[in-house]
N, CA, C and O atoms as a GROMACS GRO file, in nm:
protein
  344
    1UNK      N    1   6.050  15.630  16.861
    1UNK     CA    2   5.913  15.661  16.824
    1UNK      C    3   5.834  15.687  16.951
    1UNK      O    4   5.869  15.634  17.056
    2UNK      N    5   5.726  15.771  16.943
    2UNK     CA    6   5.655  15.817  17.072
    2UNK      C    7   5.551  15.768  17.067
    2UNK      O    8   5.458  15.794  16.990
    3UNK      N    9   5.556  15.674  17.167
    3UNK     CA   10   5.424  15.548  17.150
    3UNK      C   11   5.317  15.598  17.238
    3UNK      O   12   5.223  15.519  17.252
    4UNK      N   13   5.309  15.717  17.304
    4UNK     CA   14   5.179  15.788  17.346
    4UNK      C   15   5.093  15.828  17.239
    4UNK      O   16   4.976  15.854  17.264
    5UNK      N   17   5.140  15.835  17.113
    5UNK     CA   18   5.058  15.903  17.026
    5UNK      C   19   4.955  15.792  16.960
    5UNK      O   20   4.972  15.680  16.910
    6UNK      N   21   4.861  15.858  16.978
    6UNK     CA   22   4.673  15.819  16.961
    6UNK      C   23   4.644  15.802  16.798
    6UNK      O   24   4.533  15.792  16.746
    7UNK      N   25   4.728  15.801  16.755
    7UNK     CA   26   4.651  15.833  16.581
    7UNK      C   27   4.694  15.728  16.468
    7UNK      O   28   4.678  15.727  16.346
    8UNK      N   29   4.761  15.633  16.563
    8UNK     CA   30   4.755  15.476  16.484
    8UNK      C   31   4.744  15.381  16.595
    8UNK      O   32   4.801  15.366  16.703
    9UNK      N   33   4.637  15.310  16.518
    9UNK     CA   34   4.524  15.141  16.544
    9UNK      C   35   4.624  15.119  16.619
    9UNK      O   36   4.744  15.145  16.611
   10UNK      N   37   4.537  15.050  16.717
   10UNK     CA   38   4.602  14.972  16.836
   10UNK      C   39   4.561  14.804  16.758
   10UNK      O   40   4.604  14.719  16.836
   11UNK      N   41   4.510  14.752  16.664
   11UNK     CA   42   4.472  14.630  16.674
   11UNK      C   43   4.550  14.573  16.562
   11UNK      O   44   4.531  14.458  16.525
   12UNK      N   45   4.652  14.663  16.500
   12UNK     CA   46   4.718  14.554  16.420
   12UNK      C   47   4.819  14.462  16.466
   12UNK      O   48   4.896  14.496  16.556
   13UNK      N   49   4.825  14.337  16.405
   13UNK     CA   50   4.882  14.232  16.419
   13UNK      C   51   4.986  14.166  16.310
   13UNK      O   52   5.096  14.114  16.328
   14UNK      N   53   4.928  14.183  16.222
   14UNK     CA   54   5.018  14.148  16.095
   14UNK      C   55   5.047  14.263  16.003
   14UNK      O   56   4.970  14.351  15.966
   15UNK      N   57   5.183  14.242  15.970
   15UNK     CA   58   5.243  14.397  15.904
   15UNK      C   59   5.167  14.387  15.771
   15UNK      O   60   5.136  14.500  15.735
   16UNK      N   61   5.129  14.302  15.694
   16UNK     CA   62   5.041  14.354  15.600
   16UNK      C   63   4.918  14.425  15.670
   16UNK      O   64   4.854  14.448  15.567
   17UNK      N   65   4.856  14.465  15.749
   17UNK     CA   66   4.747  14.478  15.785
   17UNK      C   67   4.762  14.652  15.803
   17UNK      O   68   4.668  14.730  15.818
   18UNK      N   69   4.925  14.691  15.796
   18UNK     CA   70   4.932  14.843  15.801
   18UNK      C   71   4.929  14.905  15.686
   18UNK      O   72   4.975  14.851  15.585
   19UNK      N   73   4.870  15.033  15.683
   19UNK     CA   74   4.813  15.150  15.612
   19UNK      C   75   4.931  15.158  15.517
   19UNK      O   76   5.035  15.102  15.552
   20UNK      N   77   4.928  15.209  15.423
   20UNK     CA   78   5.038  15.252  15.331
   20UNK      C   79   5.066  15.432  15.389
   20UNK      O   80   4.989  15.515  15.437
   21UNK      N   81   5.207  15.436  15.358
   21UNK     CA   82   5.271  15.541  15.396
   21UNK      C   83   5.161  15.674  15.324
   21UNK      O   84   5.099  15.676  15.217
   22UNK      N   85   5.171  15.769  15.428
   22UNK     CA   86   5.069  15.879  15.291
   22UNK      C   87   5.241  16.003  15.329
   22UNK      O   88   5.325  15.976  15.415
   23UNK      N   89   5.244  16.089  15.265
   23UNK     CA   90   5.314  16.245  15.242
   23UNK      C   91   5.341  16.291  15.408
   23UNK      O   92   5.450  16.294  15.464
   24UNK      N   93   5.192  16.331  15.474
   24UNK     CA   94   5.180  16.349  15.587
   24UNK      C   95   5.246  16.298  15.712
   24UNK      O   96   5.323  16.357  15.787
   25UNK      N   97   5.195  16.162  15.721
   25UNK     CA   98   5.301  16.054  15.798
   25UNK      C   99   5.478  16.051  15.774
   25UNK      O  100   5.562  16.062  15.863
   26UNK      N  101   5.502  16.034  15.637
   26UNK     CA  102   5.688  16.065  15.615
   26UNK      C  103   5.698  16.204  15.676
   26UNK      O  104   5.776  16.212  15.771
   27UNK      N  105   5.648  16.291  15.648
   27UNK     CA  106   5.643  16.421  15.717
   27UNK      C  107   5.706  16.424  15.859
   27UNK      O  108   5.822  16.445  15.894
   28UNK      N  109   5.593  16.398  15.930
   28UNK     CA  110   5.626  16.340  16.070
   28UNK      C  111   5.715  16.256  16.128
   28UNK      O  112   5.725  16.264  16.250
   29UNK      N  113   5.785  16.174  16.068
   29UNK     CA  114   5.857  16.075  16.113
   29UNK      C  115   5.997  16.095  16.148
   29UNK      O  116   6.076  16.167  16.087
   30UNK      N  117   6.019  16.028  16.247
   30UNK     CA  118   6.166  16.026  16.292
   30UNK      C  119   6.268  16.005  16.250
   30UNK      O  120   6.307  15.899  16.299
   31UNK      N  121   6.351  16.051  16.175
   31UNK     CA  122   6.517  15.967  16.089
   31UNK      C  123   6.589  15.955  16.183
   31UNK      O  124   6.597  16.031  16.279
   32UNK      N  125   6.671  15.819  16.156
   32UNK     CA  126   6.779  15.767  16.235
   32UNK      C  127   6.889  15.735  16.126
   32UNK      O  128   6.840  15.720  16.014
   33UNK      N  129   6.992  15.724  16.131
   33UNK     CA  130   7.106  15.692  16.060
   33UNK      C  131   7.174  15.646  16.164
   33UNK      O  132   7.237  15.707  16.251
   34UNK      N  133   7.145  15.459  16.136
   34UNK     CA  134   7.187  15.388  16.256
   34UNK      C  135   7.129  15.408  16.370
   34UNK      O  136   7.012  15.446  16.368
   35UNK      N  137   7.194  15.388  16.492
   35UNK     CA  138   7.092  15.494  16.600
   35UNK      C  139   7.104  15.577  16.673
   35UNK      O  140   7.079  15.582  16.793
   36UNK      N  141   7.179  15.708  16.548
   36UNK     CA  142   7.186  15.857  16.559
   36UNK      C  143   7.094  15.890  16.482
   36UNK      O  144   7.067  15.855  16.367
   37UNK      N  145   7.024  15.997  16.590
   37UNK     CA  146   6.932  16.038  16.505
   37UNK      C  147   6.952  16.199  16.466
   37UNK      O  148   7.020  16.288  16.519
   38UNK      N  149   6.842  16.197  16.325
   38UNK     CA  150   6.914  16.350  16.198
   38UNK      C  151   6.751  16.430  16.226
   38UNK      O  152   6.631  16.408  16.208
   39UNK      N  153   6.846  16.538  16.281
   39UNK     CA  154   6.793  16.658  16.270
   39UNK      C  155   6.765  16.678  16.172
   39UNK      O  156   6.825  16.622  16.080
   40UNK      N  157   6.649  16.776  16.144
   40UNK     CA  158   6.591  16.829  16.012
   40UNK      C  159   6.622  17.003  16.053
   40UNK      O  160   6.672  17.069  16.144
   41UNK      N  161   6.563  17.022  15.931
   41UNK     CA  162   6.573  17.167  15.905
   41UNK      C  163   6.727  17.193  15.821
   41UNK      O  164   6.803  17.107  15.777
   42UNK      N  165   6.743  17.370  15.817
   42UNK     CA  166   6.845  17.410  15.746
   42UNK      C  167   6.998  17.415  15.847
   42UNK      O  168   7.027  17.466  15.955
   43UNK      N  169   7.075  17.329  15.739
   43UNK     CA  170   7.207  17.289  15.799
   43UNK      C  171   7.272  17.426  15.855
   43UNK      O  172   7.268  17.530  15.789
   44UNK      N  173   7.347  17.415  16.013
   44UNK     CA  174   7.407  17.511  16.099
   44UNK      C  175   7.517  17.535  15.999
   44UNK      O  176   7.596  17.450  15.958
   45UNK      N  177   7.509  17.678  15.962
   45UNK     CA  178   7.615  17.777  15.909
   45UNK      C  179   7.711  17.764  16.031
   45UNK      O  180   7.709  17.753  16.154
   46UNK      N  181   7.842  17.777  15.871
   46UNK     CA  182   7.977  17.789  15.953
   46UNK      C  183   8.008  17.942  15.995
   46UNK      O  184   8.102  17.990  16.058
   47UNK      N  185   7.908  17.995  15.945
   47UNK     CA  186   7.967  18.133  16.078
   47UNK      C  187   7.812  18.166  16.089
   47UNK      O  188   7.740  18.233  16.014
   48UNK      N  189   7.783  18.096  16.211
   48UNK     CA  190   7.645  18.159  16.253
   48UNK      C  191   7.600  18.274  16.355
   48UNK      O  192   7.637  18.281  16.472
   49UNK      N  193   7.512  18.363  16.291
   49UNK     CA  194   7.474  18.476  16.381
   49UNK      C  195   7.474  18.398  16.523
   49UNK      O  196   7.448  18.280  16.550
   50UNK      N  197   7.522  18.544  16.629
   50UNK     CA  198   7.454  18.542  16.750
   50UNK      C  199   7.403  18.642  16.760
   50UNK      O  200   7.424  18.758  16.725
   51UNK      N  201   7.250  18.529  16.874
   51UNK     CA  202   7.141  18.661  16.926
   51UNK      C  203   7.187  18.722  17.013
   51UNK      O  204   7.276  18.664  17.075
   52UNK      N  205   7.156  18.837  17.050
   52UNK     CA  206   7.153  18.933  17.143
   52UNK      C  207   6.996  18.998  17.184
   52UNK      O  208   6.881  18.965  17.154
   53UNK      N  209   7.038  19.076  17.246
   53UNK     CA  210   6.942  19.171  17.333
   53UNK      C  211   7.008  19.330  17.317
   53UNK      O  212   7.110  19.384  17.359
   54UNK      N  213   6.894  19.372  17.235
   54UNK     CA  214   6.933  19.537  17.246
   54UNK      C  215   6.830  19.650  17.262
   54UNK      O  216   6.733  19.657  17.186
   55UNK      N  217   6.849  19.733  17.355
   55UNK     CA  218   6.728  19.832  17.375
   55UNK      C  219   6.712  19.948  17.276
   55UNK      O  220   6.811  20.021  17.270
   56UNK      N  221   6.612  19.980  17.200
   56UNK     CA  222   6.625  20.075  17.124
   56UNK      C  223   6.552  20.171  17.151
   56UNK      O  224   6.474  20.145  17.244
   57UNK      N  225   6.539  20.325  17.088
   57UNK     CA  226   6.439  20.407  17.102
   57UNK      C  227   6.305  20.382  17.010
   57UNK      O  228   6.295  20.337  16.896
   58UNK      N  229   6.199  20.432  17.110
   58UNK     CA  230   6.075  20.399  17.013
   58UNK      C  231   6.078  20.453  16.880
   58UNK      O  232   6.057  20.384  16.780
   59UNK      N  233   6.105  20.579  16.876
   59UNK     CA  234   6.084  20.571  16.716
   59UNK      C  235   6.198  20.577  16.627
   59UNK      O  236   6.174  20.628  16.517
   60UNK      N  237   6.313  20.537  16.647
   60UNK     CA  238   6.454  20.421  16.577
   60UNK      C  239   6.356  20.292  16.581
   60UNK      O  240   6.342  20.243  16.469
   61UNK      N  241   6.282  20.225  16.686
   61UNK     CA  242   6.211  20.087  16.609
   61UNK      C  243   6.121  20.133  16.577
   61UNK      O  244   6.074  20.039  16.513
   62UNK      N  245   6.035  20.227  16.566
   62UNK     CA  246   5.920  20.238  16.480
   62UNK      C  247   5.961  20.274  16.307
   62UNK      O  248   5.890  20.234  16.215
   63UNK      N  249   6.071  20.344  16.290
   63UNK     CA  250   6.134  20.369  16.173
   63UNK      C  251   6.151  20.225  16.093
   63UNK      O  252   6.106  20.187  15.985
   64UNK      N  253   6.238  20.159  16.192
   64UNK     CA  254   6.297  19.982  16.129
   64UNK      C  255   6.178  19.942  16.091
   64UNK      O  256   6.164  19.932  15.969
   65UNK      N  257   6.075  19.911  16.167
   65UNK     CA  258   5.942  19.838  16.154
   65UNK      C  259   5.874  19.859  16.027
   65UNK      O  260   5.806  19.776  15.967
   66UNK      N  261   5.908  20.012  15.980
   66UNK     CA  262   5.822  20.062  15.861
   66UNK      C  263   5.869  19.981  15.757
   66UNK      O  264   5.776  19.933  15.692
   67UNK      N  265   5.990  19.944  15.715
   67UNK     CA  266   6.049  19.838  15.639
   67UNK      C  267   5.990  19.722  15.597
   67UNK      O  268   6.008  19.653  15.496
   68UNK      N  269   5.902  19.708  15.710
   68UNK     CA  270   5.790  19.589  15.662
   68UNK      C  271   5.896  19.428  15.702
   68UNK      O  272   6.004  19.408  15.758
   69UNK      N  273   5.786  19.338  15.632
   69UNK     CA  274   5.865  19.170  15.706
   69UNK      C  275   6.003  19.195  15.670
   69UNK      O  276   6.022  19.255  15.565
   70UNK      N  277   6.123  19.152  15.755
   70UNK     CA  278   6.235  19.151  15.729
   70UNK      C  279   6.304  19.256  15.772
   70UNK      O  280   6.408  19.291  15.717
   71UNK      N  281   6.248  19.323  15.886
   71UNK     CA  282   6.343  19.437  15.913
   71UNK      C  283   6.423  19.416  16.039
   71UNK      O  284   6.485  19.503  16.100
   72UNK      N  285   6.411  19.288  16.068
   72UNK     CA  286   6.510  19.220  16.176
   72UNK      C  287   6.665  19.233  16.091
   72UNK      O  288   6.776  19.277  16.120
   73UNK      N  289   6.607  19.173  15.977
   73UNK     CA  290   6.756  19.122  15.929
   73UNK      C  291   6.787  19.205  15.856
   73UNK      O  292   6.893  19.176  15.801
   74UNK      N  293   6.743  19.306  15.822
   74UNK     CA  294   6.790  19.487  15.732
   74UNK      C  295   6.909  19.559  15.873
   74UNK      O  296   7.015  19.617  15.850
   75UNK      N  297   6.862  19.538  15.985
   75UNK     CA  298   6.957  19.561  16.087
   75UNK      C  299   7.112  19.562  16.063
   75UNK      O  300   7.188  19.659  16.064
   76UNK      N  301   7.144  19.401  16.038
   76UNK     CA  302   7.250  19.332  16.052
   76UNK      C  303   7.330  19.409  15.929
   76UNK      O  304   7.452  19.428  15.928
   77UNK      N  305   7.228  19.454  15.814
   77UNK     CA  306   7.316  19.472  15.674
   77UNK      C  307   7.352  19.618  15.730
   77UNK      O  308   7.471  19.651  15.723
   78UNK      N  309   7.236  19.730  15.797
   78UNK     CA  310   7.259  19.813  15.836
   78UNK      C  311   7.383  19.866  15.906
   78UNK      O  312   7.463  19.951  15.867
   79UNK      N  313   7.379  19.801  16.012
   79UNK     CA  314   7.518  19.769  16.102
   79UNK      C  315   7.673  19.744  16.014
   79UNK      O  316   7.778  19.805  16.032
   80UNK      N  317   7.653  19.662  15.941
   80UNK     CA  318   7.749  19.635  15.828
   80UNK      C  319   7.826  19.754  15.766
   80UNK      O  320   7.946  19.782  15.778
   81UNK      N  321   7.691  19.844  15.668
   81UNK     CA  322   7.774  19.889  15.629
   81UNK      C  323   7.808  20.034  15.726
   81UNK      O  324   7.892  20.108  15.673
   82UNK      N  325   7.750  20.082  15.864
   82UNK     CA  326   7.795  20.169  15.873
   82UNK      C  327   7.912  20.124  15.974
   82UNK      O  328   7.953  20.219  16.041
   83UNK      N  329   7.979  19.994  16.002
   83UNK     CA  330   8.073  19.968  16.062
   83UNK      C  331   8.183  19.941  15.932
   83UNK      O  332   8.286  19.880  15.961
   84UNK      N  333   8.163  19.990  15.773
   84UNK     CA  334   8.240  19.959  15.723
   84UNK      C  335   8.282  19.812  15.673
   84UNK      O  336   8.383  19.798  15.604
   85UNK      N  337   8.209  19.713  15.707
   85UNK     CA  338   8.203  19.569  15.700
   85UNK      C  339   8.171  19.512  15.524
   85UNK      O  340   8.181  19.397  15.480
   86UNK      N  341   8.138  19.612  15.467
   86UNK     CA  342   8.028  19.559  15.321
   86UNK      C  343   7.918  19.548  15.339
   86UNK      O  344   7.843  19.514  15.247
   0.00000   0.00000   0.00000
């Protein structure tokens, strides 16, 4: 736990005297299982993309872009099928 943080009472003394849990606070909080501690978020795929770096022409990315949100990952399907992949 990161005991720099400012946003709980310094004056309690007796554990009845603490706040009840709200949504927000579980939110925030640290999991341990034992004392390993669990990452959150979405579990690492067994075949996970790698990033790269690729230079394109302006208007090949101005074309992709027109695609609107999600035209990062229209790429990958792109690539797919013209490498024959599905």
């Amino acid at each position: 736990m990161d005991l720099s943080r400012s946003d709980t009472a310094k004056t309690w003394h007796d554990p009845d005297d603490a706040p009840e849990l709200t949504d927000a606070m579980v939110e925030r909080a640290e999991v341990f299982h034992g004392t390993k501690f669990v990452r959150r978020g979405r579990p690492k795929s067994a075949a996970a993309k790698e990033q790269i770096s690729v230079r394109l022409d302006p208007d090949v990315l101005a074309k992709l872009r027109e695609a609107g949100p999600g035209w990062q990952s229209q790429i990958n399907a792109m690539l797919r099928q013209a490498l024959g992949l599905g």
